[in-house]
N, C-alpha and C positions, 0 to 999 in steps of 0.2 A: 286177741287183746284189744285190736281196736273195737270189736261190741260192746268188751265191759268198758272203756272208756266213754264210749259214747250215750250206754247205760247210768252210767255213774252219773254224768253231766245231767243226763234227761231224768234223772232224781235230785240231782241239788237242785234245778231248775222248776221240780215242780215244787218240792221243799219249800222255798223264798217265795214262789207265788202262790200258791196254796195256804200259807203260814200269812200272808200279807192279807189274804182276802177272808182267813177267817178272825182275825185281830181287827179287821175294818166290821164284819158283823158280828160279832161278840165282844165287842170293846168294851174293857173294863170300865170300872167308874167308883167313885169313889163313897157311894152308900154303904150305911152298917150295913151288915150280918145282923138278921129277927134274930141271935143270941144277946146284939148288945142294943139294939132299938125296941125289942120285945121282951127284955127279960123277964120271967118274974119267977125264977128260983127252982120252977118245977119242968116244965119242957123245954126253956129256953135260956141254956145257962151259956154263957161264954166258958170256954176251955184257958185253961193256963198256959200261957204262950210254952210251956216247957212240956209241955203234955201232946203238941201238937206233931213232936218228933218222934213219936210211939204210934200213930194208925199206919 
């Protein structure tokens, strides 16, 4: 019992850091999607926000 406890911690542990350091290098930001700064009807359409819950 106490390895899976110890297991479990030394996974949430790497969880929060792991999750912290890839949020520091892949940090969103706030630019369109080439669907809605590139549009032009034929490769690059934006999806209907209700359409987005179907892929």
């Amino acid at each position: 019992m106490i390895t899976f406890l110890i297991s479990f911690a030394a996974l949430i542990l790497g969880y929060t850091v792991y999750g912290r350091f890839v949020e520091h290098v892949f940090a969103p930001d706030n630019r369109p999607t080439p669907a809605i700064a590139q549009a032009d009807g034929i490769d690059y359409v934006a999806m209907p926000y209700w359409k987005v819950f179907m892929i």
